[in-house]
Backbone bond lengths (Angstrom), bond angles and torsions (degrees), N, CA, C in turn:
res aa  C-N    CA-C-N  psi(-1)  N-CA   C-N-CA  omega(-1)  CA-C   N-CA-C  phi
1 X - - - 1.454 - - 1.544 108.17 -
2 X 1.218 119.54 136.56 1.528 139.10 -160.15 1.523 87.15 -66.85
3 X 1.416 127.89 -73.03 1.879 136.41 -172.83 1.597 89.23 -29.06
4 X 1.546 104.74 -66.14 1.919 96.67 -148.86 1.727 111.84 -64.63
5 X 1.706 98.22 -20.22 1.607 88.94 -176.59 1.976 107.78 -80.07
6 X 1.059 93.73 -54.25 1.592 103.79 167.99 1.973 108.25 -23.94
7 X 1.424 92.05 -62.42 1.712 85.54 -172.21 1.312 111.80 -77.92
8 X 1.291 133.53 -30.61 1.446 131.28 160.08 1.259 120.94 -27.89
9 X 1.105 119.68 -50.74 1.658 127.62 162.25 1.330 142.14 -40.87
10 X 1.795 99.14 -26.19 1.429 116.96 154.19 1.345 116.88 -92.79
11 X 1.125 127.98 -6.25 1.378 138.48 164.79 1.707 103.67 94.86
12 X 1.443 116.21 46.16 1.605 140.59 -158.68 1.594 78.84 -108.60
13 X 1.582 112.29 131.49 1.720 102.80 138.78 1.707 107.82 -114.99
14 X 1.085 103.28 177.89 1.513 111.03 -175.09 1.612 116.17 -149.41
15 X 1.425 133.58 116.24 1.704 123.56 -166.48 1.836 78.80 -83.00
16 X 0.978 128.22 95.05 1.603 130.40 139.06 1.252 145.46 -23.93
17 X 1.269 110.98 -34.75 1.599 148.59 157.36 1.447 105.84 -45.40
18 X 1.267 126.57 -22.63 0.980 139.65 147.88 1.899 157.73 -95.16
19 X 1.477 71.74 12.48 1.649 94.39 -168.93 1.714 104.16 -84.41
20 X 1.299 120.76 124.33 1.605 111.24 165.85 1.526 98.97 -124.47
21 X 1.274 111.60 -166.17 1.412 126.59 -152.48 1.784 109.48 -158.87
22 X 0.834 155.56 141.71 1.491 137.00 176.23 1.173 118.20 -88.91
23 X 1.719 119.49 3.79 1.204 94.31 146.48 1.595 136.38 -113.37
24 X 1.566 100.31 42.05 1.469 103.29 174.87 1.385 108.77 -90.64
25 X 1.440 125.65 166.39 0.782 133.63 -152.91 2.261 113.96 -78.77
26 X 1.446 104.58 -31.47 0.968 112.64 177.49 1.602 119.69 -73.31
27 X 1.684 108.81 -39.64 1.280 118.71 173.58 1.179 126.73 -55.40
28 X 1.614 103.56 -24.80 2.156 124.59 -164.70 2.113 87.07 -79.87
29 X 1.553 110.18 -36.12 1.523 97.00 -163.45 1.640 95.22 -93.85
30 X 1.137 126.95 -9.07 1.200 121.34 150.78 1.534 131.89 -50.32
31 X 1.438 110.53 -49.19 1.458 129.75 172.61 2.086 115.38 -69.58
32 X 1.458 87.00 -23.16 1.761 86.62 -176.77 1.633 95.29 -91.61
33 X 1.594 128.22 -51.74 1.518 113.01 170.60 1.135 118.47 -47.31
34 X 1.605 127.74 -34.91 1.441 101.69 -178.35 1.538 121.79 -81.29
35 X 1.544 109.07 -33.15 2.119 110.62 161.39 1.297 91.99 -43.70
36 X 1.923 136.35 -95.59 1.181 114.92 -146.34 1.930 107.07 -47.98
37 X 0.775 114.60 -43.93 1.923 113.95 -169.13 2.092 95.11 -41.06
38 X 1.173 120.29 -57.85 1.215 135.93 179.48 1.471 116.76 -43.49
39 X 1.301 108.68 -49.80 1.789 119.19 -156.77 1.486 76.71 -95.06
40 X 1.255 124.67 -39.82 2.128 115.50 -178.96 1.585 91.17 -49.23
41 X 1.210 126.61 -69.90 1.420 120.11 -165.41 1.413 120.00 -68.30
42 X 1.492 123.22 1.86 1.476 131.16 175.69 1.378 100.12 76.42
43 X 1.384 143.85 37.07 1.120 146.80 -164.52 2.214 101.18 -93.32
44 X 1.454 91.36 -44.61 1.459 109.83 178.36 1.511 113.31 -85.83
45 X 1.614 105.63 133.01 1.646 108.79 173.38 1.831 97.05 -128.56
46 X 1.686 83.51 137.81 1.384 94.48 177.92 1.306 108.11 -98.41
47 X 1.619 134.37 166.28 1.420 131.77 168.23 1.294 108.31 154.62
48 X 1.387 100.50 140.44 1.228 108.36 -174.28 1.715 130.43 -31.95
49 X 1.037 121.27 136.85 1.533 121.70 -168.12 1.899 108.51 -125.01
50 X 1.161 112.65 118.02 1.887 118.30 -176.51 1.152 87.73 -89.97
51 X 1.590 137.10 110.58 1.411 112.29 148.83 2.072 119.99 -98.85
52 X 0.825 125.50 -175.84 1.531 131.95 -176.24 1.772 101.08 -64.41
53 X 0.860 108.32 153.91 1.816 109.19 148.71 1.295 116.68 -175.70
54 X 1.642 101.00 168.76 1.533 93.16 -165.97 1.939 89.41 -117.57
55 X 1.295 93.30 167.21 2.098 94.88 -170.14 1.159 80.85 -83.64
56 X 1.205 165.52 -78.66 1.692 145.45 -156.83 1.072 133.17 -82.83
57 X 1.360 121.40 -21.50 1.149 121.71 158.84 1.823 127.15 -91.76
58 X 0.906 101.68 -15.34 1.675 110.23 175.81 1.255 116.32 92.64
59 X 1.327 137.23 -149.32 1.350 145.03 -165.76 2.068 94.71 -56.58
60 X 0.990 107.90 151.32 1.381 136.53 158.10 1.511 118.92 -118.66
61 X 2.137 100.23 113.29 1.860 81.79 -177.75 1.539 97.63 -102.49
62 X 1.000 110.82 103.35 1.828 109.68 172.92 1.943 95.18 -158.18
63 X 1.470 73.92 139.43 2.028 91.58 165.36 1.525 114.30 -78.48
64 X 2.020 99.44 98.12 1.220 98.86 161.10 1.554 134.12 -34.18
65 X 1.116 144.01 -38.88 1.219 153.59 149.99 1.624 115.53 -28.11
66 X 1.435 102.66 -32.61 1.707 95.64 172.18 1.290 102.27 -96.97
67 X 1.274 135.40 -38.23 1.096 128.18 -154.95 1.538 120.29 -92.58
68 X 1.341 129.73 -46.51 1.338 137.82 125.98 1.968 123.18 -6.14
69 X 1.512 91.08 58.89 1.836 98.33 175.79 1.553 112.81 -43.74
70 X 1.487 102.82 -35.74 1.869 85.62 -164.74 1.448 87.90 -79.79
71 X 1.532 166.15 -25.19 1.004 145.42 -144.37 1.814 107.12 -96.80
72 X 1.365 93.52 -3.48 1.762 99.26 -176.95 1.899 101.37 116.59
73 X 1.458 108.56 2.59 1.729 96.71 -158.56 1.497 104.01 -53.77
74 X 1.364 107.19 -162.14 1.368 109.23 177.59 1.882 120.59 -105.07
75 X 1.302 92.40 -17.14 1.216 103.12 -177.55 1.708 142.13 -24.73
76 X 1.004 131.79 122.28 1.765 98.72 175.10 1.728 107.56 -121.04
77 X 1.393 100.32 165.78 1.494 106.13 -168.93 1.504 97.18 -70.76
78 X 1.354 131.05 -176.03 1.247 147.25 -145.26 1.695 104.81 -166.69
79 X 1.361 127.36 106.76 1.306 134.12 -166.70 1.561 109.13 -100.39
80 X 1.407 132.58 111.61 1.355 110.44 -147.94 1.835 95.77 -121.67
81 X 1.084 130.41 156.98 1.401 126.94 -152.60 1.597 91.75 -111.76
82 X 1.498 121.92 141.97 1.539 128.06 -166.29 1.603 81.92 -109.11
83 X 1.536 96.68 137.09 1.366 102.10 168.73 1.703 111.30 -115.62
84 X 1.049 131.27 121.69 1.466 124.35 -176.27 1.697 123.72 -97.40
85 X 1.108 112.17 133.76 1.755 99.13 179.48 1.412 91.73 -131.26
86 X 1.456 110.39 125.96 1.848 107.82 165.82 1.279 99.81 -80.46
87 X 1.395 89.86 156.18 1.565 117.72 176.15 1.815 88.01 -131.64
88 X 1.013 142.61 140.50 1.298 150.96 136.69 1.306 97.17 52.72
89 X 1.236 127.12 -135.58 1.686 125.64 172.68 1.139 122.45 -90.86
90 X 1.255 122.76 18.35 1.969 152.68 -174.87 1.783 91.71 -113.00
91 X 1.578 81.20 144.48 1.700 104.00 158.91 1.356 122.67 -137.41
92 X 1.314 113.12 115.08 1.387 122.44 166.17 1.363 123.19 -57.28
93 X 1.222 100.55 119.05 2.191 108.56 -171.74 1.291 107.65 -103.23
94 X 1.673 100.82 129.69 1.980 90.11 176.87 1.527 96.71 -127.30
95 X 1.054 128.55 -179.79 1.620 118.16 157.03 1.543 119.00 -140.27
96 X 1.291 102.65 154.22 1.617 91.71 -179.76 1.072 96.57 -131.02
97 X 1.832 105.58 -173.97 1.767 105.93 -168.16 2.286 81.24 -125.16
98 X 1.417 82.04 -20.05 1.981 89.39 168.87 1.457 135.44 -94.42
99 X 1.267 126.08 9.86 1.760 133.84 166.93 1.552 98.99 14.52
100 X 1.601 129.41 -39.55 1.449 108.27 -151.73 1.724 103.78 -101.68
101 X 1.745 115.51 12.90 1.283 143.69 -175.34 1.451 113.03 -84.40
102 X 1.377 113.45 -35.75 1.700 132.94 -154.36 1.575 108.44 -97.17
103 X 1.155 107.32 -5.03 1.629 97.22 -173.86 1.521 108.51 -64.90
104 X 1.600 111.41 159.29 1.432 94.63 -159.28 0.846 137.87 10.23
105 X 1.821 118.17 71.65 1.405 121.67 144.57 1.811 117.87 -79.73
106 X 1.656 90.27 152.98 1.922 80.44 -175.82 1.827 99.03 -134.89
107 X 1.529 98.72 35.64 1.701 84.50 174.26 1.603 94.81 -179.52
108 X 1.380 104.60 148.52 1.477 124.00 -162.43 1.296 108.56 -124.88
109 X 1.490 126.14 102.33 1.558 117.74 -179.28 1.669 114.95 -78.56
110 X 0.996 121.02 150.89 1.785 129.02 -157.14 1.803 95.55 -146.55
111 X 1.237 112.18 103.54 1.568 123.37 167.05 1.504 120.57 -62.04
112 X 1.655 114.36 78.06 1.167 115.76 -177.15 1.801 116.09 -44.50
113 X 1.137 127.89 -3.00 1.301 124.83 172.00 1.816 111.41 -105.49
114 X 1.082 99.83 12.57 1.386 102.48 167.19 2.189 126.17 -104.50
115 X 1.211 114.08 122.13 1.455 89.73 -178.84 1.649 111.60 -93.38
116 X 1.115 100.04 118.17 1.814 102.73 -169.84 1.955 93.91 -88.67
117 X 1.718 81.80 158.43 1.148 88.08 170.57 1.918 142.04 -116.51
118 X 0.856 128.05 153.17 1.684 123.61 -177.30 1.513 119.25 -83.75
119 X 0.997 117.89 118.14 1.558 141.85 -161.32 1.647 104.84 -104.16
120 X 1.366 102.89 158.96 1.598 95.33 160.73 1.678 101.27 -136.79
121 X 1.236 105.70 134.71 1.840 108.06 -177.87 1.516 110.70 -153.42
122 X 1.378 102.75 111.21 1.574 123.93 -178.64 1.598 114.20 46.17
123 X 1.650 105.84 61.62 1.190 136.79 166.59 1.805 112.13 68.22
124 X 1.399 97.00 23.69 1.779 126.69 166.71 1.547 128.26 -97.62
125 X 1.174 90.71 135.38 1.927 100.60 172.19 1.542 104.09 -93.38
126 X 1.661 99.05 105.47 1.754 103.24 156.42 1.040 124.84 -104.04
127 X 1.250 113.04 138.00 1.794 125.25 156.23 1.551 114.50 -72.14
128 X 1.222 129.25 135.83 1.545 113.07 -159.79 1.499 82.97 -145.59
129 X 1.333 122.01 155.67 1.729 111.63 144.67 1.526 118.98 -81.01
130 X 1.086 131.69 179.81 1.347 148.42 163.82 1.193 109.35 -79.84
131 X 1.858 89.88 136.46 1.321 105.13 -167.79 1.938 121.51 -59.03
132 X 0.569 111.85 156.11 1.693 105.37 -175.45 1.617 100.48 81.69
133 X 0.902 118.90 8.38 1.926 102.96 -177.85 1.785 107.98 -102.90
């Protein structure tokens, strides 16, 4: 087994014989006896649930209540640092939330399965990704 040789190497043992996972098959009827055991004792309440979402990206798991500034949330904005690399008369845009990470960087990874797009900003050609990516 790939786990036991891997950790052997740090000089880790492990009895395996004991290892489950939730999605094996014994662990899943483990997880359904203990819900019914729960909802027998009224421990579980069912009812309808609103959560957030966005139309392209899908479910959102965050508590509107924090995130929602005008309602009082708690949230705070996030100032993110543009990193630029020319290419020819194009600029490649990245952003970070770390500026003090990037010093001498010497290479920019680009997701050939992605189609990015060309921007224009203060008389500049950007390469940008798409929004939601």
């Amino acid at each position: 087994m790939y786990q036991e040789e891997y950790w052997k190497r740090f000089g880790f043992l492990a009895d395996w014989r004991r290892f489950t996972c939730t999605l094996y098959p014994d662990y899943s009827k483990f997880m359904q006896w203990q819900f019914r055991k729960l909802n027998d004792a009224g421990l579980l309440i069912q009812k309808p649930y609103f959560a957030p979402a966005c139309l392209s990206c899908g479910p959102v798991a965050v508590d509107p209540s924090e995130t929602d500034l005008s309602k009082g949330g708690t949230a705070e904005t996030q100032e993110y640092t543009l990193l630029k690399f020319r290419s020819g008369s194009e600029t490649l845009v990245a952003a970070t939330l770390r500026p003090e990470t990037v010093y001498g960087q010497v290479c920019f990874w680009v997701n050939p399965d992605v189609e990015y797009l060309k921007v224009r900003s203060n008389g500049e050609t950007w390469i940008v990704s798409p929004p939601g990516l």
